[in-house]
C-alpha positions as CSV (number, residue, x, y, z in Angstrom):
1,X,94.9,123.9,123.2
2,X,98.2,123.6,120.9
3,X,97.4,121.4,118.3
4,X,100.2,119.4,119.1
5,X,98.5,118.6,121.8
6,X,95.2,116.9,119.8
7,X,97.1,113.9,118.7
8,X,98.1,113.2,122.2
9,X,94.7,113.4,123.8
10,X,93.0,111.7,121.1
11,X,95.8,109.0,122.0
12,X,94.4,109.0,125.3
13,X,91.4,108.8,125.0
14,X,92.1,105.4,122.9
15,X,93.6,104.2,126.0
16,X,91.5,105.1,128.0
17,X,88.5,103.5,126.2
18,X,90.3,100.5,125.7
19,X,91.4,99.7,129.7
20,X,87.6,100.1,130.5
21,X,87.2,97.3,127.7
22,X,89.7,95.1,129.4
23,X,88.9,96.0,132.6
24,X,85.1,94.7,131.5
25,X,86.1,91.4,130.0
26,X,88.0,90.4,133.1
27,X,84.9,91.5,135.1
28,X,82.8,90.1,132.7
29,X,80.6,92.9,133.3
30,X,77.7,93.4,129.9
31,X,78.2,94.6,127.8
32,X,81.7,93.0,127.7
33,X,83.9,91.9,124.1
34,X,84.1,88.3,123.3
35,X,87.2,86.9,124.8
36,X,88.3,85.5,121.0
37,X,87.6,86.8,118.1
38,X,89.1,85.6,114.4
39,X,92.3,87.1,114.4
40,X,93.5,86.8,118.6
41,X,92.2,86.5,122.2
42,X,91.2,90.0,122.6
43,X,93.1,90.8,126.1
44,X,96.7,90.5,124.0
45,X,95.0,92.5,121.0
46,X,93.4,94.6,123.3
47,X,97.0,94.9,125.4
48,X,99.0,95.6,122.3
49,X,96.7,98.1,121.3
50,X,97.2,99.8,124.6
51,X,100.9,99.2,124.5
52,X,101.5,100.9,121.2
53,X,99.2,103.8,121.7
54,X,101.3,104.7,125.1
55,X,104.6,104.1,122.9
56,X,103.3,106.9,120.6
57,X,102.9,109.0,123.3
58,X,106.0,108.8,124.6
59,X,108.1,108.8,121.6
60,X,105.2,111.8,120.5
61,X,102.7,110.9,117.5
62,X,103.9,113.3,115.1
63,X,107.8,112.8,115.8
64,X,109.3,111.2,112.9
65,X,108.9,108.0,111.7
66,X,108.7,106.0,114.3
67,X,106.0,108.5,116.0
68,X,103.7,108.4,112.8
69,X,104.0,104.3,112.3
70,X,103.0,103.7,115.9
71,X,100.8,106.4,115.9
72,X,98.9,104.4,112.7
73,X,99.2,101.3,114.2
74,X,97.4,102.5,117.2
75,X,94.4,103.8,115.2
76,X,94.6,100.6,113.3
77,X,94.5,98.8,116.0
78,X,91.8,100.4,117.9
79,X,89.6,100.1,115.0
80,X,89.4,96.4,115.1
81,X,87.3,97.3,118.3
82,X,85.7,100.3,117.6
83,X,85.7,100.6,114.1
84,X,82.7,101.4,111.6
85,X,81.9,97.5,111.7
86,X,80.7,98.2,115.2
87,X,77.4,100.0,113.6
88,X,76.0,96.9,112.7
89,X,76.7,95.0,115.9
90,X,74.2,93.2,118.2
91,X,75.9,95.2,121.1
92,X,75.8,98.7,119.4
93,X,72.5,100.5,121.6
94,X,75.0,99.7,124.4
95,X,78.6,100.1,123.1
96,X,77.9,103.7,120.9
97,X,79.0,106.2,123.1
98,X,82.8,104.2,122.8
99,X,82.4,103.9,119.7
100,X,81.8,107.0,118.8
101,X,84.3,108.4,120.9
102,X,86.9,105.9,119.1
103,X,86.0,107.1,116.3
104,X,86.5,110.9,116.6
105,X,89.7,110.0,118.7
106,X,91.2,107.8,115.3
107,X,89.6,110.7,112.9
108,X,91.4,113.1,115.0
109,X,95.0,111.4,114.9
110,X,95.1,110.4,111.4
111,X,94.1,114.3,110.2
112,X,97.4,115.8,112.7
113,X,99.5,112.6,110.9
114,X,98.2,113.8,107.4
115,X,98.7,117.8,108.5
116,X,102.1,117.4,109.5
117,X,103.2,115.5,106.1
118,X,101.3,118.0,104.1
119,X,102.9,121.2,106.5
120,X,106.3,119.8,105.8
121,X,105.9,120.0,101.9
């Protein structure tokens, strides 16, 4: 696979992981996120999150500015739901395999954002 290519699956993956989330809060289907949490409702976090890890797709995750910024966000963004807080959740014997996967899907997109700065110097 063409390392382009990483960013954009890893992206994927993100939304992916993140529908299912939504998908189980409106189904209210265990184990399913709390519908607020202290900084939103988490359907419009969780659809933002969505929305701006599909715009970095599109636009491409590496491709200039605006690529990389939405490409941060999206990882930023996802992290509030799958981020290393998640190890010491109540939920976590249930939720790990998302988790996880998050995880290596954020890891994945920040090292092509900090390989393309450093392969432009």
């Amino acid at each position: 696979m063409n390392e382009d290519k990483h960013p954009v699956a890893a992206l994927a993956m993100l939304i992916v992981l993140q529908v299912i989330m939504l998908a189980a809060l409106f189904a209210k289907v265990p184990p399913h996120p709390p519908t607020v949490i202290p900084i939103s409702g988490i359907g419009p976090l969780v659809g933002v999150s969505i929305g701006v890890a599909l715009a970095a797709m599109l636009v491409g995750p590496n491709e200039g500015w605006v690529g990389k910024v939405l490409s941060g966000v999206a990882v930023l963004l996802a992290l509030i739901s799958y981020g290393p807080q998640k190890y010491i959740d109540p939920q976590f014997p249930l939720i790990w395999p998302a988790v996880v996967a998050a995880q290596i899907a954020a890891i994945t997109i920040l090292w092509s954002l900090f390989r393309s700065k450093s392969a432009r110097a």
